[in-house]
Each structure stands twice: as structure tokens, then as C-alpha cells.
DRENDO-1510 file (C-alpha; in Angstrom, 1 decimal, always signed):
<recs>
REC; n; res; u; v; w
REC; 1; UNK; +127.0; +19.5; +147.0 .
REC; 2; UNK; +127.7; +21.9; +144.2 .
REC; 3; UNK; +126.1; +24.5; +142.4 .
REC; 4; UNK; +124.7; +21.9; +139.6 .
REC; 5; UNK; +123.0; +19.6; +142.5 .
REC; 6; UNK; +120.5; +22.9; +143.3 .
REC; 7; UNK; +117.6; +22.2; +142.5 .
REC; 8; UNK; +116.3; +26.0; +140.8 .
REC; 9; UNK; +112.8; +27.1; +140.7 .
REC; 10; UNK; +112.3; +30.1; +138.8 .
REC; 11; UNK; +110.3; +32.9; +140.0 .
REC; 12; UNK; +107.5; +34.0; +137.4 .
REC; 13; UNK; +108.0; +37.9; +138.0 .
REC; 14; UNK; +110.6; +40.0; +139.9 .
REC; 15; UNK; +109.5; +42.1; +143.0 .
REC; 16; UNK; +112.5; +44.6; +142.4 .
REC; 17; UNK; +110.5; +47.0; +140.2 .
REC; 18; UNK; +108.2; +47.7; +143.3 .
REC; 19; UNK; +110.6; +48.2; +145.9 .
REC; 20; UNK; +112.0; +51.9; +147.0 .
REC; 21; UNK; +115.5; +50.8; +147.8 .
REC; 22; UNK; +115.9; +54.9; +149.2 .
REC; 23; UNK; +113.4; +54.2; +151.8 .
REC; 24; UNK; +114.2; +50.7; +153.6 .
REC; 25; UNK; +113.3; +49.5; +156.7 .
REC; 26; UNK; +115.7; +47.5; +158.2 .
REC; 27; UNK; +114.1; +43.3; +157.6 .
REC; 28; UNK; +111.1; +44.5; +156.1 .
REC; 29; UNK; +111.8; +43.7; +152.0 .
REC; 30; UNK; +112.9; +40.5; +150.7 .
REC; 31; UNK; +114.1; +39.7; +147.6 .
REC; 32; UNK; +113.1; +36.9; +145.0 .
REC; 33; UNK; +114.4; +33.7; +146.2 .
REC; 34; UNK; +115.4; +31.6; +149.1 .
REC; 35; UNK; +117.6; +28.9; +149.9 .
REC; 36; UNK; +116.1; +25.9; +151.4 .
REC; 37; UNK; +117.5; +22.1; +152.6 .
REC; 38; UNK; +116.3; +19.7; +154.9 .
REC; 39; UNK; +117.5; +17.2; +157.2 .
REC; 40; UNK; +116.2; +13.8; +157.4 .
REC; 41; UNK; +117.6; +10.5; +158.3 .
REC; 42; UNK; +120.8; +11.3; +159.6 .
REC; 43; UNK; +121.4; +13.9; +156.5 .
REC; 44; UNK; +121.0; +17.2; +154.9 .
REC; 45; UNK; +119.5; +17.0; +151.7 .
REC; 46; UNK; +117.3; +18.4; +148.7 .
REC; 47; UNK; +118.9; +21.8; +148.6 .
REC; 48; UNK; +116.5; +24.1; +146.4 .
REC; 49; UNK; +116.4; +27.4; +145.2 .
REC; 50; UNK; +112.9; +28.7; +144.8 .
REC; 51; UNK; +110.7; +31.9; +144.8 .
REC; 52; UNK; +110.5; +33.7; +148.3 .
REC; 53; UNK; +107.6; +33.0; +150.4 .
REC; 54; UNK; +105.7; +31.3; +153.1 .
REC; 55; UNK; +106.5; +27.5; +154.0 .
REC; 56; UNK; +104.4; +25.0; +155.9 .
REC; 57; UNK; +105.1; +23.2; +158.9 .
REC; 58; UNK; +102.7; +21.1; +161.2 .
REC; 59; UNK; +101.9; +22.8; +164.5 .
REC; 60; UNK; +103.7; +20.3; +166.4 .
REC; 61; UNK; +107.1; +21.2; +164.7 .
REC; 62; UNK; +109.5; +21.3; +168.0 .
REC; 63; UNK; +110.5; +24.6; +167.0 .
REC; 64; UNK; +107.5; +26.0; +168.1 .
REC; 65; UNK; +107.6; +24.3; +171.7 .
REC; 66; UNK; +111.0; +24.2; +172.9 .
REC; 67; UNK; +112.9; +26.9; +170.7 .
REC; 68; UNK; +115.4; +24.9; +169.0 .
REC; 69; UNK; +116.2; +27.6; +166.3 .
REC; 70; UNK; +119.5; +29.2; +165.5 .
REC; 71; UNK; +120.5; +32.2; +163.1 .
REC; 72; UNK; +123.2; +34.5; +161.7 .
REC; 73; UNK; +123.7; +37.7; +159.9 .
REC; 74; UNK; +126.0; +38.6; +157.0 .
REC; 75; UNK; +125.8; +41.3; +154.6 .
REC; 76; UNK; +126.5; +41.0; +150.1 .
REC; 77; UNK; +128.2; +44.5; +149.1 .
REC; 78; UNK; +128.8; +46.0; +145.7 .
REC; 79; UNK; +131.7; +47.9; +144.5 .
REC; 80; UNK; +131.4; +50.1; +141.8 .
REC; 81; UNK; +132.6; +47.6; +139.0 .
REC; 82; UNK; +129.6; +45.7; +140.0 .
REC; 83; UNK; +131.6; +43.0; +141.9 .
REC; 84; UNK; +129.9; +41.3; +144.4 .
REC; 85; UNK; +132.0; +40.4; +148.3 .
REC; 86; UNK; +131.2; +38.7; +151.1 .
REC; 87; UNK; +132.9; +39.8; +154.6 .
REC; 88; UNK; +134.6; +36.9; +156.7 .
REC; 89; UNK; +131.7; +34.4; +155.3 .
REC; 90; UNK; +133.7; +31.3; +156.8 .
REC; 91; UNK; +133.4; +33.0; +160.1 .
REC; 92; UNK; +129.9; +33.1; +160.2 .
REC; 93; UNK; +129.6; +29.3; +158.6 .
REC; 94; UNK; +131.7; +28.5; +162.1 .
REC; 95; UNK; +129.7; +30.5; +164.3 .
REC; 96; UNK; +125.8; +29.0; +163.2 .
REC; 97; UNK; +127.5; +25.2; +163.6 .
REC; 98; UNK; +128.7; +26.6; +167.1 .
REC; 99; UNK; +125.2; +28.2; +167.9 .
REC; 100; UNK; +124.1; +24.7; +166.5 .
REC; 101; UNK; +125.8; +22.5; +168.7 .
REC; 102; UNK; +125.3; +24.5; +171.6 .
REC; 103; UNK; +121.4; +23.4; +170.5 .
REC; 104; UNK; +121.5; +20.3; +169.7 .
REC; 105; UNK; +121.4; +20.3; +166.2 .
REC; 106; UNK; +123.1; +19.0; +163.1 .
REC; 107; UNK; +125.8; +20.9; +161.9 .
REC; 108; UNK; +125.3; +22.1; +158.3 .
REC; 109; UNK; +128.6; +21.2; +155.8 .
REC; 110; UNK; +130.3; +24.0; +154.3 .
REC; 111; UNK; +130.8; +23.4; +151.1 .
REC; 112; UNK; +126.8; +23.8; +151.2 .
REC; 113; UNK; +127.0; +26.7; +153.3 .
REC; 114; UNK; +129.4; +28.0; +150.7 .
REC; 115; UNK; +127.8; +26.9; +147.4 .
REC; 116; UNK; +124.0; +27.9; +148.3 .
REC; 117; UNK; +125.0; +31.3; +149.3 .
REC; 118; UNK; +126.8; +32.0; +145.8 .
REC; 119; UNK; +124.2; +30.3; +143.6 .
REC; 120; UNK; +121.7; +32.2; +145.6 .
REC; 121; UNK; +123.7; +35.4; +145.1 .
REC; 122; UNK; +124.7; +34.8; +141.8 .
REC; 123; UNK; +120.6; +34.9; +141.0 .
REC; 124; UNK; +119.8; +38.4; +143.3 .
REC; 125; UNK; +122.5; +40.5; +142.0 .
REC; 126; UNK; +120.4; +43.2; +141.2 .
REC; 127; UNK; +119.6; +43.4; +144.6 .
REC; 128; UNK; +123.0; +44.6; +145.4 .
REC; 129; UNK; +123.1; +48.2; +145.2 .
REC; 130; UNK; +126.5; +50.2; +144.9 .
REC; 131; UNK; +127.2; +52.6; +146.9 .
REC; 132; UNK; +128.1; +53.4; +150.6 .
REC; 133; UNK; +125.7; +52.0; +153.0 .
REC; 134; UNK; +123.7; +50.1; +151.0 .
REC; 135; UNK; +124.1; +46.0; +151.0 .
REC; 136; UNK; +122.2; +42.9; +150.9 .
REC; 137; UNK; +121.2; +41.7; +154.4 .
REC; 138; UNK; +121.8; +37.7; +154.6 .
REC; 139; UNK; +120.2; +36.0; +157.1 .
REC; 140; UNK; +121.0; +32.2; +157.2 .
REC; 141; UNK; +119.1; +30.0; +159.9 .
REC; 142; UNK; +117.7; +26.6; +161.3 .
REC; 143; UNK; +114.9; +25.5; +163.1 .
REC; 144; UNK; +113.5; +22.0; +164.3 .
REC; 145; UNK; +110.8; +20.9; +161.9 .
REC; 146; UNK; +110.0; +17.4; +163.1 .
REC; 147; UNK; +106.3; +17.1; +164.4 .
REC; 148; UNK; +106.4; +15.9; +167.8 .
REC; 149; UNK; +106.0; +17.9; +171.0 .
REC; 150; UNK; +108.3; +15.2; +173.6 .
REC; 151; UNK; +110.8; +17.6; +175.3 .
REC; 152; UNK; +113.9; +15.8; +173.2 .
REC; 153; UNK; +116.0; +17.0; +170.2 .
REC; 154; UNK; +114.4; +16.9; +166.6 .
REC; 155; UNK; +115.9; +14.0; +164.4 .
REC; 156; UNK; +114.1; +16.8; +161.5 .
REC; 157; UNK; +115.5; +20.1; +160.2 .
REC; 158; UNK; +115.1; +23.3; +158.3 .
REC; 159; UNK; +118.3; +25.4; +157.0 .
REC; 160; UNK; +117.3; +28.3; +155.3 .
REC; 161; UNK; +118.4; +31.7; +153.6 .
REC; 162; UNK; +116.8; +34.7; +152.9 .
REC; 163; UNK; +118.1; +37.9; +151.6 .
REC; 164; UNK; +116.7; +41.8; +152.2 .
REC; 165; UNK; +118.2; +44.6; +150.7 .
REC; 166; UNK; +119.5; +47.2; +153.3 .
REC; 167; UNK; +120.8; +50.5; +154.3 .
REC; 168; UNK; +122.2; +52.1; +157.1 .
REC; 169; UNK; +120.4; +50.2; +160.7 .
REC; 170; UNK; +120.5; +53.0; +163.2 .
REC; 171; UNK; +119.7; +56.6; +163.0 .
REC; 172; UNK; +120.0; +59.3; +164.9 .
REC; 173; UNK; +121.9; +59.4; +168.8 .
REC; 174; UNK; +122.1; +56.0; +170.6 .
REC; 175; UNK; +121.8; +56.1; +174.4 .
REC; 176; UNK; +122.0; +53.2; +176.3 .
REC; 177; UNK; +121.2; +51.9; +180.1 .
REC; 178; UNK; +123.5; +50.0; +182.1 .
REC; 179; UNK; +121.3; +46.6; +183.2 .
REC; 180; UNK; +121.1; +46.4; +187.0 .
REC; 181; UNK; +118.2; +43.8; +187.2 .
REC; 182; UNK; +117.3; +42.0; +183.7 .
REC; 183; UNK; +120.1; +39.7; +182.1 .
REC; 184; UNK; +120.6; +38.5; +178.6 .
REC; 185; UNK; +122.4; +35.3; +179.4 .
REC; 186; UNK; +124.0; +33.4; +182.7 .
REC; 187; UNK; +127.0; +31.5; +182.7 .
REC; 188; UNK; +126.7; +27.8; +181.2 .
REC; 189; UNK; +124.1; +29.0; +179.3 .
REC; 190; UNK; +123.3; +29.8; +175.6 .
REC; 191; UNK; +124.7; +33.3; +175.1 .
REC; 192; UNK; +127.8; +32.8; +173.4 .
REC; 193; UNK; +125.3; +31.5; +170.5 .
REC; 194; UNK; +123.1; +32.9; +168.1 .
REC; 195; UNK; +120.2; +31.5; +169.5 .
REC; 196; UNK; +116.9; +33.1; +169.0 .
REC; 197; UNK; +115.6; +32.7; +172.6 .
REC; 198; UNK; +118.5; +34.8; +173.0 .
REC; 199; UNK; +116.6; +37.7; +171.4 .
REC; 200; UNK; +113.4; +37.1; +172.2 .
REC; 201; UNK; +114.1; +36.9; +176.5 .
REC; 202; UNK; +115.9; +40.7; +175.9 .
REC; 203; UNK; +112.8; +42.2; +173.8 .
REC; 204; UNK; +110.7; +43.0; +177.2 .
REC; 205; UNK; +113.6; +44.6; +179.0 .
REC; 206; UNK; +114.9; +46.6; +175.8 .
REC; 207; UNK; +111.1; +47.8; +175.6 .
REC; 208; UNK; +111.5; +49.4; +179.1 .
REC; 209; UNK; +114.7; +51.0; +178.5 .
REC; 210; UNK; +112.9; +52.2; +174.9 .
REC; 211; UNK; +110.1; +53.6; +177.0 .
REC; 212; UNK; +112.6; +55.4; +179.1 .
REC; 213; UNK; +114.4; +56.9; +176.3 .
REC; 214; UNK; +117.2; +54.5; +175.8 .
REC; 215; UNK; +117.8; +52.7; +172.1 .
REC; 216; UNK; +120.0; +50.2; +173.4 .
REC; 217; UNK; +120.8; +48.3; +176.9 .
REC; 218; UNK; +124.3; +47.0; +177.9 .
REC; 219; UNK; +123.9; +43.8; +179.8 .
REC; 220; UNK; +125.9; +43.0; +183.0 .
REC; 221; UNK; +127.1; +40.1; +184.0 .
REC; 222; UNK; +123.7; +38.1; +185.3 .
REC; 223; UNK; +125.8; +37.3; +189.0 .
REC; 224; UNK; +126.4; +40.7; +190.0 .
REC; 225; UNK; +125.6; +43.3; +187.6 .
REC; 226; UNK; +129.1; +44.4; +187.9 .
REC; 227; UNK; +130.9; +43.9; +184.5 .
REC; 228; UNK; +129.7; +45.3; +181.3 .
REC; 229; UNK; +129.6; +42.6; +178.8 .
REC; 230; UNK; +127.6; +43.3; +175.5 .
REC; 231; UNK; +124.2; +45.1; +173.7 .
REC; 232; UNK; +121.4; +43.5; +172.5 .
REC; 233; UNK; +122.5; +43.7; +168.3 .
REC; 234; UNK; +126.2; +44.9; +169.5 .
REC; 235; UNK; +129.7; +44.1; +171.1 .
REC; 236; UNK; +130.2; +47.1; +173.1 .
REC; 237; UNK; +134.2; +48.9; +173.3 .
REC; 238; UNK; +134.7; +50.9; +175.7 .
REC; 239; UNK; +137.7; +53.9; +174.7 .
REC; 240; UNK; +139.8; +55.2; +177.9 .
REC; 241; UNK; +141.9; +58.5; +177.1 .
REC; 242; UNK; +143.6; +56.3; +173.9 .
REC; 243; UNK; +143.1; +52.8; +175.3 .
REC; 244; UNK; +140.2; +50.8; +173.8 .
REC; 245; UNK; +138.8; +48.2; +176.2 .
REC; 246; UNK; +136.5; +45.4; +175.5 .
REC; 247; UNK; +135.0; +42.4; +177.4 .
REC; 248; UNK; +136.1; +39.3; +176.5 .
REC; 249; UNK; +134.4; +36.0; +175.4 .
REC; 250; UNK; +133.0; +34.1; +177.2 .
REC; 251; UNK; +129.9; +31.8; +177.3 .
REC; 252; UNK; +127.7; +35.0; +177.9 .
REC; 253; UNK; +129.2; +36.9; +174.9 .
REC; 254; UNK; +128.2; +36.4; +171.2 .
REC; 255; UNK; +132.0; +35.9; +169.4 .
REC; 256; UNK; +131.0; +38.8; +166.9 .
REC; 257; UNK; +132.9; +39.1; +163.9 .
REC; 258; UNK; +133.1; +42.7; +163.1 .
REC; 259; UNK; +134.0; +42.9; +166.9 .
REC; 260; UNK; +137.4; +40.4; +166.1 .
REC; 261; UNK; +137.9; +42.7; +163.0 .
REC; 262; UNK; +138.0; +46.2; +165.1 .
REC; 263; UNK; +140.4; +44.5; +167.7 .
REC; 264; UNK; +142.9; +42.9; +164.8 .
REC; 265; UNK; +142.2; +47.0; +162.9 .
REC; 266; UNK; +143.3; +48.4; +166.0 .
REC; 267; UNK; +146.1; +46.7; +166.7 .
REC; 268; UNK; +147.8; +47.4; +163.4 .
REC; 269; UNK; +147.0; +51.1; +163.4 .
REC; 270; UNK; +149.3; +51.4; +166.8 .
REC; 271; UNK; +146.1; +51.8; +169.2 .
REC; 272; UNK; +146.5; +49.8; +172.4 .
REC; 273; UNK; +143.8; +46.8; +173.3 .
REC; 274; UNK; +142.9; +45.5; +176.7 .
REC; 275; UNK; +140.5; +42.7; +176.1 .
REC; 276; UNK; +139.2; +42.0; +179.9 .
REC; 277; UNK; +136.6; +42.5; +182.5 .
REC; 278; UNK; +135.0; +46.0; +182.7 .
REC; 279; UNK; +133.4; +46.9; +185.3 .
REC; 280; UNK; +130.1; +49.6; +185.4 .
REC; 281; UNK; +132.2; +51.8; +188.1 .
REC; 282; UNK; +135.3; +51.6; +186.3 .
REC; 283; UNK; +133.0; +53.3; +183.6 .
REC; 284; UNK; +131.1; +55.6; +185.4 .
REC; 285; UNK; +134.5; +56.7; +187.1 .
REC; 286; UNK; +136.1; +57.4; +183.8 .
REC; 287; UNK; +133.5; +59.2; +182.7 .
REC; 288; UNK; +133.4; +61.8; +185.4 .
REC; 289; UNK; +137.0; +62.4; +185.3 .
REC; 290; UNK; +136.9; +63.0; +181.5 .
REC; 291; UNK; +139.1; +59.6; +180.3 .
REC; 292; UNK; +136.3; +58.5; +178.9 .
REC; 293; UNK; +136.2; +59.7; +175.6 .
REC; 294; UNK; +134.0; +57.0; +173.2 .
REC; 295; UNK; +131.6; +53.9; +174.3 .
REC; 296; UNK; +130.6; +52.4; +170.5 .
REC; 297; UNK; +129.4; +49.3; +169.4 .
REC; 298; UNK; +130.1; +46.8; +166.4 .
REC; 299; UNK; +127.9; +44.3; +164.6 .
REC; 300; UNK; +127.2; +43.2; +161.0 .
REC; 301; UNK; +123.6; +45.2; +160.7 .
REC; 302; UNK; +125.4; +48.3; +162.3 .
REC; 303; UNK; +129.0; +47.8; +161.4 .
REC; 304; UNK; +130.0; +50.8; +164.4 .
REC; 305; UNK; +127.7; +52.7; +165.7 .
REC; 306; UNK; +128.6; +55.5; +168.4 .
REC; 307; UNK; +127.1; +55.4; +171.4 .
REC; 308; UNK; +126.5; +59.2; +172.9 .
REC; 309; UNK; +125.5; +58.9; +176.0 .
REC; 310; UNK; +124.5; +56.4; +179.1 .
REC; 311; UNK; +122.5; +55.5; +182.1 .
REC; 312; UNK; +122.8; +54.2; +185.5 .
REC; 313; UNK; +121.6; +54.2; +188.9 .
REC; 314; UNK; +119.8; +57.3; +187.6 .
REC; 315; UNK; +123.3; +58.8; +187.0 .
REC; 316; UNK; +123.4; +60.3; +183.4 .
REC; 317; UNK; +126.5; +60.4; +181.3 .
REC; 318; UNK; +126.6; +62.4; +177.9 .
REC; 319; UNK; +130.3; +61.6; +175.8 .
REC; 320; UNK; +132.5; +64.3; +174.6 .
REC; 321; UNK; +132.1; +64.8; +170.6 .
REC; 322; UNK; +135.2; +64.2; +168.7 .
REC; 323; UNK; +136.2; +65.1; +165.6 .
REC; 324; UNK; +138.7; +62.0; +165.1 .
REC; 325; UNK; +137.1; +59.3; +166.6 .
REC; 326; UNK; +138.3; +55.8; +167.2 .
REC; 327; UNK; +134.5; +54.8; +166.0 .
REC; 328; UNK; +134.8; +56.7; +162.5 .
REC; 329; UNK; +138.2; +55.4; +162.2 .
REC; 330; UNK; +136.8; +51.6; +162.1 .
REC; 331; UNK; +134.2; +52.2; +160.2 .
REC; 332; UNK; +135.8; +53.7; +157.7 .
REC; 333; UNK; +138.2; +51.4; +157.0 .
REC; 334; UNK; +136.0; +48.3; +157.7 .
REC; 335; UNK; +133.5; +49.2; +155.1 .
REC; 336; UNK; +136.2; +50.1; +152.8 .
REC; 337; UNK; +137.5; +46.9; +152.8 .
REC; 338; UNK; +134.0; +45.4; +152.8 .
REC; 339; UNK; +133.0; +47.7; +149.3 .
REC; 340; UNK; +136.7; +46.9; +147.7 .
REC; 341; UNK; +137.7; +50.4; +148.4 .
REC; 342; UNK; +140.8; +49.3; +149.7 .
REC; 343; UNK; +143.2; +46.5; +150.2 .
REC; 344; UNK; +142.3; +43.6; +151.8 .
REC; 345; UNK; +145.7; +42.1; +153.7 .
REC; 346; UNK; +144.2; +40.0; +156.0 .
REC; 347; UNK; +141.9; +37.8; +153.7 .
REC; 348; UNK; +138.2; +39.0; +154.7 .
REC; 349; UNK; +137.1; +39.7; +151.0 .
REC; 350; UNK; +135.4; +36.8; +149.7 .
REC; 351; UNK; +133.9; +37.7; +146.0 .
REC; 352; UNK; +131.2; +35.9; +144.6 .
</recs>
């Protein structure tokens, strides 16, 4: 597939003109169009562009009863020459075929991947808008359309993209609770994929620690509640006197790529990396003897976001404030590689 074999419908009236892009909340605004292509007798097909809005689907589509749905998240940014990049897209082409497999369904070619998202692009530039912070939210996904409710894999699929214009995700301090009884995922299980079960099994949980104050919970590892592994929307690091410590992946752990982009930034700015197990008294032990000196996560809606304080056992744990922080130092420079501020040497630019 190329750009010329997308089928374009165009809209009849832009929505841009009503939209307060200095007020946005965070998946609440879409933009014009959406990308759309279907898979039927053994094959992806019929990609179109058309005008954003609802589709239909029988209520028997599989989706709906057995959850065989998949996502990711990418951002658009502008630079001030209003160029147009995508961060480490490739990555996240890999990572939905991964979260795919894992489900049972078809992998989706890149080249479509590839030539949707820049014809779709190409079309919603205006909803790009320069500056730090701002971006175009991408969120690429599939679901099982075929109408039949037998507990099997659907021979019929959806693969979809839809755009929302966005600005910073979090505000404000993030506190987070160390699990001790929920878990997000088990081993040989569906964690290491973008699943949206995933998310939906962590919502009742997260809305306990919200109602106790907390933005954000850290899951443990589902056997012991041990081992600090990841957040709900983040990978989590971990920053010991001048060591930064992450978990590794594992079939638990979402492969996150802004998290592969701190560990490869750190490691060329001269700061040491242990990728291994952590465990929650390792933590809490660092933290009262004052080696702990960051917790922050990474992830493509947040990019970093500090983390200022934590939870567990009832024990409370607020995080020294620093003025050079490991966290401002990756942001920085991942966002101004992402807005062409500066050089890219390691090939995560992609223009459109």
C-alpha cells in the first residue's frame, strides 16, 4: 500500500476553529479524520481516510466479549519551521504487532503502518501546534470485529487511528503507593503487551489509591509483592545517590519506548545503569538513609514525570527536591530531540 491506494474522504467543515488548544484535556478532542482498514479473508484491506466519528459494529463483535483489542501511543511534534517528526515510530509499529500476537491477531504490515500515519498527518497539520509541550496525541489500535460470540479468535478486524491534540498530561505533585494486594499482570500473561484488559483490570485499584490520595500506583510483582516493576501509564526508575535503577523486561513489563530512550540518554551522558530486580525494601531502605534521591517515571503521554513522594505499609516517603535532577535532565533533552531542538545521533527523528 501507498499513499495513492487511500481511499480520501473529505471532511465538509474543519472542527479546528472550535477547539481551545490552551485548555486541553488530555483524549478529550479529536481532530478531523481517521485512518481506518479492515481485515477480511486472510488480509488487510480497504484502507480509507475519512471524517472522524462514530463507526458501527454488530453487538456480537468478539471485541465486546472476549477483549481481543490492542493499542499504542505516539505523539506528532512541531518545530518552529513548521516541520512535522515522529519519535521512534518503527518502535511502536513493533510493539502493537507484539501486543498483537500475544492476542491472537493479525499483524498489520508496515509499510501501511507507515504510509497511513503520514497521509493521515500530512492532512491534520494544523493540528500540530509549535511550541514546547504541545503535540499531536496518536493513538493507533485494533479490535476484533467479526460477529460471533464462540470463545475462539476473530478471522475479522478493525485497525484504526485517531489523532487528539495535546499538552502537558500530568499536573501538579505525583505520589504513588507501592501495590501490596492488587496486581497488574502475572507471569505468562499479557503484560508485556498493550492490551486494553491491561488497563481496564488496574482502573478499580488505581481508584482506591486516588481515593487515598495517591495519582499513581507502582505494581509489584503479582508472586510476592516484593519487586517494583512498573505504573499504570509509566516505567518507573528508581535514582540511588547517582545510580539510576530500573526493572527489567519481562512478560509483566510493557517494553516502553521513551523508557529504552532514558537508559540509551543515560548511558552516553556518563550516569551509571543497573537494569535489574528492585525490591520495595531495597527502596524504602534507601529512602530512610537519604540515597534515595529521585523515583520518576517515563512514557509517551508524560514523557518524565517526577514522582515526589510514596506509600507503603502505611510508611510515608516524601523525595528530597533537587535543583539538577536526573528527571529534568531527560526530559530536556528527550523533547529537544523530539521538537528538532537538537541533534538527533541515534536516528529517533522520523519527519513526515
Amino acid at each position: 500500500m501507498s499513499s495513492s491506494n487511500i481511499q480520501i474522504t473529505p471532511i465538509q467543515e474543519t472542527k479546528i476553529n472550535n477547539v481551545d488548544f490552551n485548555n486541553l484535556q488530555f483524549g478529550a478532542v479529536f481532530s478531523d479524520y481517521m485512518f481506518e482498514c479492515d481485515y477480511k479473508d486472510g488480509a488487510w484491506q480497504n484502507p480509507v481516510i475519512k471524517p472522524y466519528g462514530p463507526i458501527s459494529m454488530d453487538p456480537s463483535a468478539r471485541v465486546f466479549h472476549y477483549g481481543q483489542a490492542v493499542f499504542e501511543g505516539m505523539k506528532a511534534y512541531k518545530d518552529d519551521n513548521d516541520n512535522v517528526f515522529l519519535f521512534r515510530p518503527e518502535d511502536n509499529h513493533a510493539r502493537i504487532n507484539k501486543s498483537s500476537a500475544r492476542l491472537a491477531i493479525p499483524e498489520f504490515p508496515k509499510e501501511y503502518f507507515l504510509d497511513g500515519l503520514k497521509t493521515l498527518l500530512d492532512l491534520e497539520r494544523d493540528w500540530i501546534k509549535k511550541g514546547m509541550g504541545n503535540s499531536l496525541y496518536i493513538r493507533p489500535f485494533v479490535i476484533a470485529t467479526q460477529p460471533a460470540i464462540s470463545a475462539s479468535p476473530a478471522s475479522e478486524y478493525k485497525f484504526m487511528i485517531i489523532l487528539s491534540p495535546a499538552q502537558a498530561y500530568y499536573a501538579g505533585e505525583v505520589r504513588v503507593l507501592f501495590a501490596e494486594q492488587f496486581s497488574r499482570a502475572a507471569s505468562g500473561g499479557v503484560g508485556y503487551a498493550k492490551a486494553a484488559g491491561n488497563y481496564a483490570a488496574q482502573f478499580y485499584p488505581t481508584k482506591l489509591a486516588n481515593e487515598a490520595g495517591y495519582q499513581q500506583i507502582i505494581w509489584t510483582d503479582a508472586d510476592t509483592h516484593e519487586y517494583l516493576e512498573e505504573a499504570g501509564t509509566m516505567n518507573i526508575f528508581f535514582r540511588i545517590n547517582d545510580k539510576l535503577v530500573t526493572a527489567p523486561n519481562n512478560d509483566r513489563i510493557l517494553d516502553g519506548i521513551t523508557r529504552k530512550s532514558v537508559i540509551q540518554l543515560a548511558k552516553d551522558n556518563n550516569i551509571e545503569v543497573e537494569v535489574r530486580r528492585v525490591s520495595v525494601a531495597e527502596i524504602k531502605e534507601a529512602a530512610k538513609n537519604g540515597s534515595l534521591k529521585e523515583i520518576f517515571g517515563s512514557g509517551t503521554a508524560t514523557v518524565i514525570n517526577p514522582i515526589v513522594g510514596f506509600s507503603h505499609a502505611k510508611e510515608n516517603f516524601d523525595l528530597p527536591k533537587l535543583e539538577n535532577s536526573y528527571a529534568s535532565l531527560f526530559k530536556e533533552k528527550l523533547t529537544n530531540i523530539q521538537y528538532n531542538i537538537s541533534d538527533d545521533p541515534y536516528g529517533w527523528r522520523y519527519q513526515i
